[in-house]
MOPAC internal coordinates of N, CA, C and O (Angstrom, degrees):
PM7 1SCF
backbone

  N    0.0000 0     0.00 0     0.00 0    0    0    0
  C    1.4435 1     0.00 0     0.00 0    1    0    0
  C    1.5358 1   107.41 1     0.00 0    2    1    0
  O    1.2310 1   117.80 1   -50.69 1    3    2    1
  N    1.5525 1   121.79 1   129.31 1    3    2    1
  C    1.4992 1   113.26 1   175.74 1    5    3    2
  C    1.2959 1   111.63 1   -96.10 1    6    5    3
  O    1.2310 1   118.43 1    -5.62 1    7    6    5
  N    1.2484 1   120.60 1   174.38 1    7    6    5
  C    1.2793 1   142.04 1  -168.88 1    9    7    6
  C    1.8155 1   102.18 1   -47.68 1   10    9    7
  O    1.2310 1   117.51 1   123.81 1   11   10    9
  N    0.9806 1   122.35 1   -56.19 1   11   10    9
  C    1.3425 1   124.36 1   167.55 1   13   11   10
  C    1.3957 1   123.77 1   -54.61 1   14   13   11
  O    1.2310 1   122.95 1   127.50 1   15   14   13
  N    1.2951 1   111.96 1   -52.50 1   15   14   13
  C    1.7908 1   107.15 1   174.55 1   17   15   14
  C    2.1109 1   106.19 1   -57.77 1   18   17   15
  O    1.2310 1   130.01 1   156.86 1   19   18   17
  N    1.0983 1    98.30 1   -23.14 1   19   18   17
  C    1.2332 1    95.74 1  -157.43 1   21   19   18
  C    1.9207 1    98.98 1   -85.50 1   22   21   19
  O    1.2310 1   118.25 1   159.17 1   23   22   21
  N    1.1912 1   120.94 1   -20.83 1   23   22   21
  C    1.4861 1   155.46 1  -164.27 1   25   23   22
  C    1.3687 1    85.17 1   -77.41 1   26   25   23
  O    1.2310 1   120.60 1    98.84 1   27   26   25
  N    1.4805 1   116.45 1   -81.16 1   27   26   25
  C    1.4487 1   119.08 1   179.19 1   29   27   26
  C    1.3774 1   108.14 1   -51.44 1   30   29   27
  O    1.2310 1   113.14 1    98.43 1   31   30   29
  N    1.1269 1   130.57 1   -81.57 1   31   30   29
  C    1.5413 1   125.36 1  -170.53 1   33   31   30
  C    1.1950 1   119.23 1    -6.96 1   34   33   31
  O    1.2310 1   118.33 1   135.45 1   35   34   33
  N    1.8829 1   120.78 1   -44.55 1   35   34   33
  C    1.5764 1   140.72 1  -174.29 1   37   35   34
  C    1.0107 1   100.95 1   -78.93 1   38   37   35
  O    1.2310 1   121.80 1   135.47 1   39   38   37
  N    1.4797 1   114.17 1   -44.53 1   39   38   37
  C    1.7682 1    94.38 1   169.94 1   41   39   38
  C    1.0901 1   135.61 1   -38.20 1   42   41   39
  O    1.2310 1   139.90 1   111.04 1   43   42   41
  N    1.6669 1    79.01 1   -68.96 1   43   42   41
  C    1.9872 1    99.88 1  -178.13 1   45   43   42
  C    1.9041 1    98.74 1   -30.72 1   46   45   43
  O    1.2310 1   128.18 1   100.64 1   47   46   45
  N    1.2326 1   101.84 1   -79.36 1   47   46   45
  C    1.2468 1   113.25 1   175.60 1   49   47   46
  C    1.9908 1   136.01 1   -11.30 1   50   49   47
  O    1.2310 1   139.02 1   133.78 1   51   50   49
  N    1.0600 1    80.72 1   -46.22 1   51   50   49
  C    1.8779 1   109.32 1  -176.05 1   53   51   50
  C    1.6012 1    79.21 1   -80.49 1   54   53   51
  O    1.2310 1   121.37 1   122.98 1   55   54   53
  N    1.6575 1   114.98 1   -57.02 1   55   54   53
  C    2.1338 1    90.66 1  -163.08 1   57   55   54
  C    1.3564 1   107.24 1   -70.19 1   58   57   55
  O    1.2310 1   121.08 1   151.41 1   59   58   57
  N    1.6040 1   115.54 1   -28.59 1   59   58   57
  C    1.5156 1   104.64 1  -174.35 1   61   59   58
  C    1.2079 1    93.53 1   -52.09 1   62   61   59
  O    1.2310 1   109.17 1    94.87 1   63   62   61
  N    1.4716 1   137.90 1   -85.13 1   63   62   61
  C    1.5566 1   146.40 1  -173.87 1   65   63   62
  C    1.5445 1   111.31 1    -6.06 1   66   65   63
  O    1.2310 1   128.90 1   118.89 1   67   66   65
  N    1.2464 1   100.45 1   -61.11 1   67   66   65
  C    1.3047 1   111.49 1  -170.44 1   69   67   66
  C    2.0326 1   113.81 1   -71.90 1   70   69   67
  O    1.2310 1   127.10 1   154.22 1   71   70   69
  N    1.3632 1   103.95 1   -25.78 1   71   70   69
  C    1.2557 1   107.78 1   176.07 1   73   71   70
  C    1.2057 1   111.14 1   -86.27 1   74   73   71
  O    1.2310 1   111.50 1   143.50 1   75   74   73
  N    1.4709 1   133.62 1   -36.50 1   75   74   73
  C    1.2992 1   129.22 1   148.35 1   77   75   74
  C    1.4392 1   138.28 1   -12.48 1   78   77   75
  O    1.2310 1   134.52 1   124.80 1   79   78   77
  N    1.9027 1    89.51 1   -55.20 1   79   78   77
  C    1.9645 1    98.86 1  -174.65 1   81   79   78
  C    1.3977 1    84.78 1  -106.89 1   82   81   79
  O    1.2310 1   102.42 1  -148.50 1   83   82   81
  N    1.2524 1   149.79 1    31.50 1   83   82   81
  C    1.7980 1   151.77 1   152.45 1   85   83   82
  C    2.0611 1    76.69 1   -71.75 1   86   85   83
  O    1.2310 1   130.56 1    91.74 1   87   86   85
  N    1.5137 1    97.24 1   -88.26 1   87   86   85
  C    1.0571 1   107.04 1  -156.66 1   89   87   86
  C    1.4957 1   131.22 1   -57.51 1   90   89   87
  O    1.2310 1   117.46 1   165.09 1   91   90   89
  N    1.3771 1   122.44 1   -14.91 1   91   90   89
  C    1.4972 1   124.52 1   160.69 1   93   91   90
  C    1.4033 1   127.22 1   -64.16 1   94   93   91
  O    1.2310 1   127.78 1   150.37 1   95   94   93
  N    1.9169 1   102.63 1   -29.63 1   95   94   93
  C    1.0873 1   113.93 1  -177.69 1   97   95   94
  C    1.8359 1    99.50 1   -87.24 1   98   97   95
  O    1.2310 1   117.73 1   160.47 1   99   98   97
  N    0.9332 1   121.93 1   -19.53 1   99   98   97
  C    1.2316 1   123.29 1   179.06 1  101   99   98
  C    1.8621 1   117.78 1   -75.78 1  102  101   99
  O    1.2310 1   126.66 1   148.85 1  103  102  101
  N    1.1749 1   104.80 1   -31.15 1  103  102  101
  C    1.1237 1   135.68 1   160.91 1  105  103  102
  C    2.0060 1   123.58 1   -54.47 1  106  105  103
  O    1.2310 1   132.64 1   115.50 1  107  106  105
  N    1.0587 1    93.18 1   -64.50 1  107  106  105
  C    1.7573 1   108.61 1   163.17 1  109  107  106
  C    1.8457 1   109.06 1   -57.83 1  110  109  107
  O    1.2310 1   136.63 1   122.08 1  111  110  109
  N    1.4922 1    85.39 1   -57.92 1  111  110  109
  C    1.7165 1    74.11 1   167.28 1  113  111  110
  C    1.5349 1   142.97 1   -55.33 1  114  113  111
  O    1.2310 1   137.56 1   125.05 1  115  114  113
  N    1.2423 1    83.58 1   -54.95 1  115  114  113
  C    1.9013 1    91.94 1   151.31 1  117  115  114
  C    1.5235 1   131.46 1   -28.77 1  118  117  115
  O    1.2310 1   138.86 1    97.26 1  119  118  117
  N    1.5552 1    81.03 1   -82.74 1  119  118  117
  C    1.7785 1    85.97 1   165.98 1  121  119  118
  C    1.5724 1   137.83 1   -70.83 1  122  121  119
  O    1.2310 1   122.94 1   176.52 1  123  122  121
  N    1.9028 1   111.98 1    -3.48 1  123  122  121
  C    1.4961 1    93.82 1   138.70 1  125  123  122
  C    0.9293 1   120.24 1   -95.01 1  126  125  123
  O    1.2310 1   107.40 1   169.31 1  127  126  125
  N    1.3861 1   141.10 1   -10.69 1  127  126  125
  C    1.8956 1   128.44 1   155.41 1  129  127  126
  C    1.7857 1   115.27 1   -43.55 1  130  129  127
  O    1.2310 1   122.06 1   156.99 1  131  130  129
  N    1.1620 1   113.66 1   -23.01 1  131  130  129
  C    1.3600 1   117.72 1  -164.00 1  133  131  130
  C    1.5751 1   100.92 1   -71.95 1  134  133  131
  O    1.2310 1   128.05 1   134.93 1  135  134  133
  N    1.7248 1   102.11 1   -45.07 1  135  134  133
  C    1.7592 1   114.08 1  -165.56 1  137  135  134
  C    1.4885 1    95.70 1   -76.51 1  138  137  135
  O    1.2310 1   113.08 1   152.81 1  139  138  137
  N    1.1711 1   130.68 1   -27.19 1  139  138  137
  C    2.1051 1   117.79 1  -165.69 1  141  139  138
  C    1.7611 1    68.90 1  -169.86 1  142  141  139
  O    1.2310 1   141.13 1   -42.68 1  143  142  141
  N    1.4800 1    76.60 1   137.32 1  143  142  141
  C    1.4420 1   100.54 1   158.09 1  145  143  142
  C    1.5764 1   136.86 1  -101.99 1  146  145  143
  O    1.2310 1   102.23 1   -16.41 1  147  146  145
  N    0.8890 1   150.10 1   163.59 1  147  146  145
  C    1.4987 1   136.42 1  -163.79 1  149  147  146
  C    1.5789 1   107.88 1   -61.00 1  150  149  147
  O    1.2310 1   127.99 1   109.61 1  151  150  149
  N    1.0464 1   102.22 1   -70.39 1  151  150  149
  C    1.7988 1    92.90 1   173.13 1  153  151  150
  C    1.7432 1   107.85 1   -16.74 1  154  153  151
  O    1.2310 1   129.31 1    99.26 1  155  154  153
  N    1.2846 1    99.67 1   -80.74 1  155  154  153
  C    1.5941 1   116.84 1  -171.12 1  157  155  154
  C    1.8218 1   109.83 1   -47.04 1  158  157  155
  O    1.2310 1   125.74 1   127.12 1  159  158  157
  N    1.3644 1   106.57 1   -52.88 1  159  158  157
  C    1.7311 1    85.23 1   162.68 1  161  159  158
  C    1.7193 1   113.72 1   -78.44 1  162  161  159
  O    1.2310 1   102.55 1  -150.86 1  163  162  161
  N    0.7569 1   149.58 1    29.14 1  163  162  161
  C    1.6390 1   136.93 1   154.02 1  165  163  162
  C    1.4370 1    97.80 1   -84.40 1  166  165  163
  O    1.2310 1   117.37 1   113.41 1  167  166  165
  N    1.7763 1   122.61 1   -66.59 1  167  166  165
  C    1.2401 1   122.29 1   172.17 1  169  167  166
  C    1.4494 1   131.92 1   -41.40 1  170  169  167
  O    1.2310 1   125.50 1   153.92 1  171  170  169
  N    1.7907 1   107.05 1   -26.08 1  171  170  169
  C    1.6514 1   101.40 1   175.62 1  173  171  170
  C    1.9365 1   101.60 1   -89.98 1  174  173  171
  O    1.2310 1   124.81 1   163.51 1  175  174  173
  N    1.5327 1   108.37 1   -16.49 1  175  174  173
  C    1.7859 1    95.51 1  -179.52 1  177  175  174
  C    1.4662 1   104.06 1   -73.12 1  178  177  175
  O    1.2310 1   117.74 1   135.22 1  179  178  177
  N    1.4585 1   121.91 1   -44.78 1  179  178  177
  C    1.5693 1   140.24 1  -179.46 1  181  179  178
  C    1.6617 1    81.40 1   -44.74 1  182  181  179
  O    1.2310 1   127.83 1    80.16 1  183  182  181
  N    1.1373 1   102.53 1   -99.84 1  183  182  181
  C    1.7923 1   112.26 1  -161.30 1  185  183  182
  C    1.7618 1   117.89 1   -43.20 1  186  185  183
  O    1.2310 1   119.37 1   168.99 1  187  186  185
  N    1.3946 1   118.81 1   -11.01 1  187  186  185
  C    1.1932 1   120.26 1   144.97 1  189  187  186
  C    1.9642 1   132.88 1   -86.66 1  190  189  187
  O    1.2310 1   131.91 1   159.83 1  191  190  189
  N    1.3608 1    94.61 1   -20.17 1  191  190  189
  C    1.3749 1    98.67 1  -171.65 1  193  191  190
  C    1.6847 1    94.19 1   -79.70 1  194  193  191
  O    1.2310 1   109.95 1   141.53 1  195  194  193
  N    1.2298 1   136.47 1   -38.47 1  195  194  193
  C    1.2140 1   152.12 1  -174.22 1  197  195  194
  C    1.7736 1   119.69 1   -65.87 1  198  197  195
  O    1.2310 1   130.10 1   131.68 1  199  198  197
  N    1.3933 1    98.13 1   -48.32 1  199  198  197
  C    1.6501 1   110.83 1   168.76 1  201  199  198
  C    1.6020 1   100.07 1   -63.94 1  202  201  199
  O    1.2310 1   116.04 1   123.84 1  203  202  201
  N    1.5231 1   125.12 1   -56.16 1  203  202  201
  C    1.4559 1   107.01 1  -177.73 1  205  203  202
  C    1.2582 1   115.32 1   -74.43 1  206  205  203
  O    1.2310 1   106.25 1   178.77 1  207  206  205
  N    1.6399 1   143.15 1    -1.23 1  207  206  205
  C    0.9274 1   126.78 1   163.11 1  209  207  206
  C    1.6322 1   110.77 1   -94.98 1  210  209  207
  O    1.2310 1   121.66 1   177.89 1  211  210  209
  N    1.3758 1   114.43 1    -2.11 1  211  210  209
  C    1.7057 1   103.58 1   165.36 1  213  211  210
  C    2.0406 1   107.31 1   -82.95 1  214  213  211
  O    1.2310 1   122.23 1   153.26 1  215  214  213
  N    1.0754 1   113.33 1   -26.74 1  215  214  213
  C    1.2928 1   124.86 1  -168.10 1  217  215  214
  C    1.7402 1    99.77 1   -74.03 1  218  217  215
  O    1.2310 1   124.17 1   162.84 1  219  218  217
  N    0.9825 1   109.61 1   -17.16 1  219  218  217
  C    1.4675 1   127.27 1  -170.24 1  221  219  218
  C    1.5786 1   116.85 1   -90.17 1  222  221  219
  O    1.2310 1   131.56 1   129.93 1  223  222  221
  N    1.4009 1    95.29 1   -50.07 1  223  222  221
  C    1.4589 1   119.18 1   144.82 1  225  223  222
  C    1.6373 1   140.28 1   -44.30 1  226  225  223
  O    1.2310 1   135.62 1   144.73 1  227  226  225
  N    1.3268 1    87.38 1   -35.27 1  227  226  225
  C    1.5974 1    94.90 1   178.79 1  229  227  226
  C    1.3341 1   108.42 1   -86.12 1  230  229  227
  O    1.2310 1   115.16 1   127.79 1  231  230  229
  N    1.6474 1   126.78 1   -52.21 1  231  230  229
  C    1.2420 1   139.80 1   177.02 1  233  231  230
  C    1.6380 1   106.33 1   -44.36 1  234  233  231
  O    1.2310 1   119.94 1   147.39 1  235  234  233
  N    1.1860 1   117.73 1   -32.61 1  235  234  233
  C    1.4258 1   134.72 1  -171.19 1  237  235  234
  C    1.8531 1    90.53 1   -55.61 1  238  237  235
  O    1.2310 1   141.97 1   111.70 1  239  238  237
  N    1.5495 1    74.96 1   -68.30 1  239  238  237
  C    1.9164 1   100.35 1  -171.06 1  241  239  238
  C    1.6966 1   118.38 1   -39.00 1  242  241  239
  O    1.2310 1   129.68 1   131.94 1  243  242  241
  N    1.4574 1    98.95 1   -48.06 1  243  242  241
  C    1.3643 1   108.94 1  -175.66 1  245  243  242
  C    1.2651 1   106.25 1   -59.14 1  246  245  243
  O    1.2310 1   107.77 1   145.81 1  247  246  245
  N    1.5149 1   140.42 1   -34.19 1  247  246  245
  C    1.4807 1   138.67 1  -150.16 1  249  247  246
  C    1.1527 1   108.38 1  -123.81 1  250  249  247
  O    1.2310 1   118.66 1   175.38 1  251  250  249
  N    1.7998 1   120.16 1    -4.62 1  251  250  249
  C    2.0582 1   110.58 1   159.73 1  253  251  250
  C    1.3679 1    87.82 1  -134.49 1  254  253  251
  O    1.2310 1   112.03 1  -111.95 1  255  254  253
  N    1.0838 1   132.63 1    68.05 1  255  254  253
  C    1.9627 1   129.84 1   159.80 1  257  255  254
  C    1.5661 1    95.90 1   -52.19 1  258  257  255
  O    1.2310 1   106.47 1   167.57 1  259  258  257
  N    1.3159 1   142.75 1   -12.43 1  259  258  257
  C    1.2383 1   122.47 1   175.18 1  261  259  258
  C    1.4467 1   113.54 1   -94.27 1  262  261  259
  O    1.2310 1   124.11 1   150.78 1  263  262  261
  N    1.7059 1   109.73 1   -29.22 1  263  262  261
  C    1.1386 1   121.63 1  -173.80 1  265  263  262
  C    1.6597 1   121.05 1   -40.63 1  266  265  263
  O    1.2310 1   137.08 1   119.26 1  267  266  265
  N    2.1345 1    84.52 1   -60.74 1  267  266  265
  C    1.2842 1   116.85 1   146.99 1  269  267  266
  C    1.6687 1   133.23 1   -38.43 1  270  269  267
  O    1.2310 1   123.30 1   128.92 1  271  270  269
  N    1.0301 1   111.27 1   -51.08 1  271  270  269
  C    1.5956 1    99.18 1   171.76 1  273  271  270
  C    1.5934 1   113.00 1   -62.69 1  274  273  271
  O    1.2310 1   132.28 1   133.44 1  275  274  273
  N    1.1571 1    93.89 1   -46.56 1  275  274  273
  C    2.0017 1   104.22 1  -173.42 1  277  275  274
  C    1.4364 1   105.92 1   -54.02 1  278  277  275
  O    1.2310 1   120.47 1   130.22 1  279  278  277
  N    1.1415 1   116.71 1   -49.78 1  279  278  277
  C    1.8090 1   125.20 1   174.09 1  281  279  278
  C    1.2080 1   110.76 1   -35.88 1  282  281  279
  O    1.2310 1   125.59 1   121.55 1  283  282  281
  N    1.7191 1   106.87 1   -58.45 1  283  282  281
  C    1.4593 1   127.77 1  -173.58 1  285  283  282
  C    1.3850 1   116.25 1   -46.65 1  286  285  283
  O    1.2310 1   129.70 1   132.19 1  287  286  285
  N    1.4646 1    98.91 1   -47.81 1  287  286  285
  C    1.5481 1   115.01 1  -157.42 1  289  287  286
  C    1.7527 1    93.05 1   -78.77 1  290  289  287
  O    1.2310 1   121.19 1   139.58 1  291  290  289
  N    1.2342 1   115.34 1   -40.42 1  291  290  289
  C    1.8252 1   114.27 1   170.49 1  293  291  290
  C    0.8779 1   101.87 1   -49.11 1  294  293  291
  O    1.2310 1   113.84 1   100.61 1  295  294  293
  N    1.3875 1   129.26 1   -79.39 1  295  294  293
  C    1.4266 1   135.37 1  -164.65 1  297  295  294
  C    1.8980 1   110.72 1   -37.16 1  298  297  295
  O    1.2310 1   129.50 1   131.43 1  299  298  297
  N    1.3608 1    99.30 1   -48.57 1  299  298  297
  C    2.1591 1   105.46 1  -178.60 1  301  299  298
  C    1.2881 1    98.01 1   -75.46 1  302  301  299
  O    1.2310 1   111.16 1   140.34 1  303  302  301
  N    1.2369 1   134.25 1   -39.66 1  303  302  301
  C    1.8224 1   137.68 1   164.24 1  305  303  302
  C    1.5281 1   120.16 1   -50.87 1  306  305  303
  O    1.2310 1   122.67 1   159.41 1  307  306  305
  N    1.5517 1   112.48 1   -20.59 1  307  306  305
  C    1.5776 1   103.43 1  -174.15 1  309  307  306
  C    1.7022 1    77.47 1  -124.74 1  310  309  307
  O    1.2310 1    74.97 1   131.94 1  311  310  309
  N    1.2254 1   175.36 1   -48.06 1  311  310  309
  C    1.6643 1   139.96 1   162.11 1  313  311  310
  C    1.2358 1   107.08 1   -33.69 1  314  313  311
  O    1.2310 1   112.76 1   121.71 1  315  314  313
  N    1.1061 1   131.28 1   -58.29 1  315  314  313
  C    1.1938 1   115.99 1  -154.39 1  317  315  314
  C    1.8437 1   110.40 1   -94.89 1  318  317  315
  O    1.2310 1   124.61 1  -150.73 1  319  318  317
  N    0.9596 1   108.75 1    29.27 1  319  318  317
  C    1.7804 1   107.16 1  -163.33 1  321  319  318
  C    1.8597 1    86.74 1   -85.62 1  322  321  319
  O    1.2310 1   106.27 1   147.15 1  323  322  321
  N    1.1677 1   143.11 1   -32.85 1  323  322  321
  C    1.1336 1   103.25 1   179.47 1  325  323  322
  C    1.7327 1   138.04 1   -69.12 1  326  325  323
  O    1.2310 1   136.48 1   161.85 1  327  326  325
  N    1.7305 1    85.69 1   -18.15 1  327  326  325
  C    1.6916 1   100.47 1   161.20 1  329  327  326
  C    1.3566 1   125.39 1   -51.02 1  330  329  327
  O    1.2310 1   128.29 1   142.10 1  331  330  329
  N    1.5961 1   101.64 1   -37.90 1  331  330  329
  C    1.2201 1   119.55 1  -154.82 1  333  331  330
  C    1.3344 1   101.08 1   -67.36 1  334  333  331
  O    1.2310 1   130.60 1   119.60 1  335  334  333
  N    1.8178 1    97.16 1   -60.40 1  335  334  333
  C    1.6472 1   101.63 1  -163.74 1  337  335  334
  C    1.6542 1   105.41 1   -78.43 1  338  337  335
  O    1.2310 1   117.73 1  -164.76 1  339  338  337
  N    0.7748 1   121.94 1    15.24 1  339  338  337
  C    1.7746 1   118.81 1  -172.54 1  341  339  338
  C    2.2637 1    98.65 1  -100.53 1  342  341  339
  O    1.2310 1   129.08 1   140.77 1  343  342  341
  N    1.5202 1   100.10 1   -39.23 1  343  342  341
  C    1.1530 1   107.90 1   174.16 1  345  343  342
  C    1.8080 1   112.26 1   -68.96 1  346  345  343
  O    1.2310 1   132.98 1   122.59 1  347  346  345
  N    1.2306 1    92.52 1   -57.41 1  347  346  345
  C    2.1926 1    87.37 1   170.38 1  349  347  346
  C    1.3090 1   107.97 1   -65.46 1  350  349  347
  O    1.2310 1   112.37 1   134.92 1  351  350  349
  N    1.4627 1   132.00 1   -45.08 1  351  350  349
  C    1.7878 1   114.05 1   164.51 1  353  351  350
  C    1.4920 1   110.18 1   -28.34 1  354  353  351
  O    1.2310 1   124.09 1   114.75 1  355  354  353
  N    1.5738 1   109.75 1   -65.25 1  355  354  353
  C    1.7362 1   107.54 1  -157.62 1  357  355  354
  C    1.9653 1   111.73 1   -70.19 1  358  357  355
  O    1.2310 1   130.72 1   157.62 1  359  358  357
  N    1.4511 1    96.93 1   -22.38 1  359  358  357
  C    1.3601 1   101.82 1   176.28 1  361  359  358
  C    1.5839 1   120.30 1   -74.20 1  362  361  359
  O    1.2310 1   124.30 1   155.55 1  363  362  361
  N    1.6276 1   109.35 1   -24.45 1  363  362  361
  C    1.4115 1   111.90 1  -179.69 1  365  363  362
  C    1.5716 1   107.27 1   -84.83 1  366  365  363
  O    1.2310 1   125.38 1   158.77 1  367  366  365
  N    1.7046 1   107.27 1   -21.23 1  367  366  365
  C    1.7992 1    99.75 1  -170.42 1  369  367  366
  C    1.5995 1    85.23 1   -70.64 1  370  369  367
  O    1.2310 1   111.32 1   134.78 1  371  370  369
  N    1.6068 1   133.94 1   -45.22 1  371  370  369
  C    1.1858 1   128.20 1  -150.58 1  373  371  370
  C    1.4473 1    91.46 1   -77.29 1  374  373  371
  O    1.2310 1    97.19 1    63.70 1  375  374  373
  N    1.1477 1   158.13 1  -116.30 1  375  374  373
  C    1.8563 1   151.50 1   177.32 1  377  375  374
  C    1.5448 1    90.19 1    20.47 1  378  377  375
  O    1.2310 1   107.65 1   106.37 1  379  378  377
  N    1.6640 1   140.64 1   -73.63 1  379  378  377
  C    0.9225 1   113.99 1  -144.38 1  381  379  378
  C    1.8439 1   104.74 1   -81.46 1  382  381  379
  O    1.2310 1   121.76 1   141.57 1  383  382  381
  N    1.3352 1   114.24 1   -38.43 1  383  382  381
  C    1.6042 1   131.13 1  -150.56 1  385  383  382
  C    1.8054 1    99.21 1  -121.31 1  386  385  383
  O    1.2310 1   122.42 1  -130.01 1  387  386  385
  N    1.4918 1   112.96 1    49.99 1  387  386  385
  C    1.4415 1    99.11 1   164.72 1  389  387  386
  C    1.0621 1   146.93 1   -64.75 1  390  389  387
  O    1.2310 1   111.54 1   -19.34 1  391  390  389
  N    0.9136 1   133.53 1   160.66 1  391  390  389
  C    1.5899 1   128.20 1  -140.74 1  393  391  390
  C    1.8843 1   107.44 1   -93.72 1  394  393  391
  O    1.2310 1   115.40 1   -38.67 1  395  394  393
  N    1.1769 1   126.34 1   141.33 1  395  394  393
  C    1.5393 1   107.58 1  -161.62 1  397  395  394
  C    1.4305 1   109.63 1  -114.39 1  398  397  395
  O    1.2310 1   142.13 1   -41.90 1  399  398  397
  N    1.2487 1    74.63 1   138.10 1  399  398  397
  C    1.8664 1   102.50 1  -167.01 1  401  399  398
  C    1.3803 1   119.16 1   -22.66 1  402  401  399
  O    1.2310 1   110.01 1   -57.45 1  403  402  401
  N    1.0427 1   136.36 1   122.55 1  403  402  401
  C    1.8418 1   134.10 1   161.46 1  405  403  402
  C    1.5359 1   101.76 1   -11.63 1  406  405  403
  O    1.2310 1   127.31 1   -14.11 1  407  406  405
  N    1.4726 1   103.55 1   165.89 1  407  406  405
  C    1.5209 1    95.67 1   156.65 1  409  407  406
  C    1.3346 1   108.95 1   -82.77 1  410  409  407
  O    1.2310 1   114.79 1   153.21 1  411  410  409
  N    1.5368 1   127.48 1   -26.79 1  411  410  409
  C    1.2302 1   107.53 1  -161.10 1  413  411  410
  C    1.5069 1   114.94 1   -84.41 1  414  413  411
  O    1.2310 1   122.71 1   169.76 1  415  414  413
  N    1.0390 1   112.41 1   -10.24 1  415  414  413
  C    1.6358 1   131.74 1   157.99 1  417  415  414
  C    1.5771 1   115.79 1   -60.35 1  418  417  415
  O    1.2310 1   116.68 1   126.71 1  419  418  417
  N    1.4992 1   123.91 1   -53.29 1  419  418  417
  C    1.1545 1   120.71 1   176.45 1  421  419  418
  C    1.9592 1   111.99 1   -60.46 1  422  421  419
  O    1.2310 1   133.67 1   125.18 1  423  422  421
  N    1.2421 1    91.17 1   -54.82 1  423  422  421
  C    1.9536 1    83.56 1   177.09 1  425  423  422
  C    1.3547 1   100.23 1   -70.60 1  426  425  423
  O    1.2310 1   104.00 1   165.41 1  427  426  425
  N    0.9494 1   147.09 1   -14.59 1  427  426  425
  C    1.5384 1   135.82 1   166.86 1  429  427  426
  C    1.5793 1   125.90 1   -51.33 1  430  429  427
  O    1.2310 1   131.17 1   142.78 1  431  430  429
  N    1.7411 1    96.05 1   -37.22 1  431  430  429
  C    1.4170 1   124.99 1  -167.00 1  433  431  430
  C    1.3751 1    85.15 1   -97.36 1  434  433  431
  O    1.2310 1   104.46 1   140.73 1  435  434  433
  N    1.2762 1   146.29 1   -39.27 1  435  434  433
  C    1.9646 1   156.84 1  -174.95 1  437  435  434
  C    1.3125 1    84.34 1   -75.62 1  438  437  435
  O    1.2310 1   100.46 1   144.79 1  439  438  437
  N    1.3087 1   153.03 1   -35.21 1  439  438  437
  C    1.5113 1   102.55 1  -164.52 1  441  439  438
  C    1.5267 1    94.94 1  -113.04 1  442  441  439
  O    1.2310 1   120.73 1   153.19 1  443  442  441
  N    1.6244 1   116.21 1   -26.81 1  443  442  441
  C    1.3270 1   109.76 1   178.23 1  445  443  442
  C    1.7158 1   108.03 1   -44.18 1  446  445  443
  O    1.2310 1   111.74 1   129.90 1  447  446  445
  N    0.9670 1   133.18 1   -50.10 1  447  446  445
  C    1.6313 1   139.42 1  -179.48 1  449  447  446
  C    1.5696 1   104.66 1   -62.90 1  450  449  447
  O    1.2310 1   120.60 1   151.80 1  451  450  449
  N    1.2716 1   116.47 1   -28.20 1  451  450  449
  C    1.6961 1   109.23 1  -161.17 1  453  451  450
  C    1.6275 1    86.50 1   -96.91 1  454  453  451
  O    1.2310 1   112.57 1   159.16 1  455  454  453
  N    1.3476 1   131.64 1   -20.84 1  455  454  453
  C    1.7865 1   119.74 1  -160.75 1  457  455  454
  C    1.6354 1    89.24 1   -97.43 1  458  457  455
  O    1.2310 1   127.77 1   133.67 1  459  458  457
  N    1.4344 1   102.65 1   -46.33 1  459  458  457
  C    2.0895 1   100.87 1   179.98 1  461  459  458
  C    0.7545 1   113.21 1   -96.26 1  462  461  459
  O    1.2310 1   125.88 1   -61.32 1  463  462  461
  N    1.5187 1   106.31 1   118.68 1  463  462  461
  C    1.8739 1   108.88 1   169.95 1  465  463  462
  C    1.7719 1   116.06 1   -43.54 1  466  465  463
  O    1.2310 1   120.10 1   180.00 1  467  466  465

């Protein structure tokens, strides 16, 4: 055998090897595709990654319930802030620029002062 037949032979050798653990590992793969399929594990990592971050959440909850309310109360304070500030606008024009009395209100208020000392 010369140097070359013998060259190849090791080859061959090295791909069998290598096609061997191609195919066992190809094999394992298979047969966990068989038990859950990819779809189905994304949905069980999703639906696990999600439960420990609600559980995470709660523990959160249990140990600043005020933290939590205050958050809350930002959160209903900034939807609704254009209500908010449109209502203190109309309340500050009224404090500064109230609205003036009827007449029949003003002589009401004119004679009450002019009949009682």
């Amino acid at each position: 055998m010369t140097a070359l037949e013998s060259q190849l032979a090791k080859d061959r050798a090295v791909r069998d090897a290598a096609r061997a653990v191609f195919d066992a590992r190809l094999g394992q793969v298979r047969r966990a595709l068989g038990e859950r399929s990819i779809p189905q594990r994304v949905v069980d990592e999703a639906t696990g990654r999600a439960m420990a971050a609600a559980d995470e959440g709660l523990a959160i909850a249990k140990d600043g319930k005020w933290v939590l309310a205050a958050t809350a109360l930002a959160l209903l304070a900034w939807v609704l802030r254009r209500p908010l500030l449109n209502s203190a606008c109309q309340l500050y024009e009224q404090l500064l620029n109230p609205e003036p009395a009827s007449r029949w209100a003003r002589l009401r208020d004119w004679t009450k002062r002019k009949v009682i000392p």
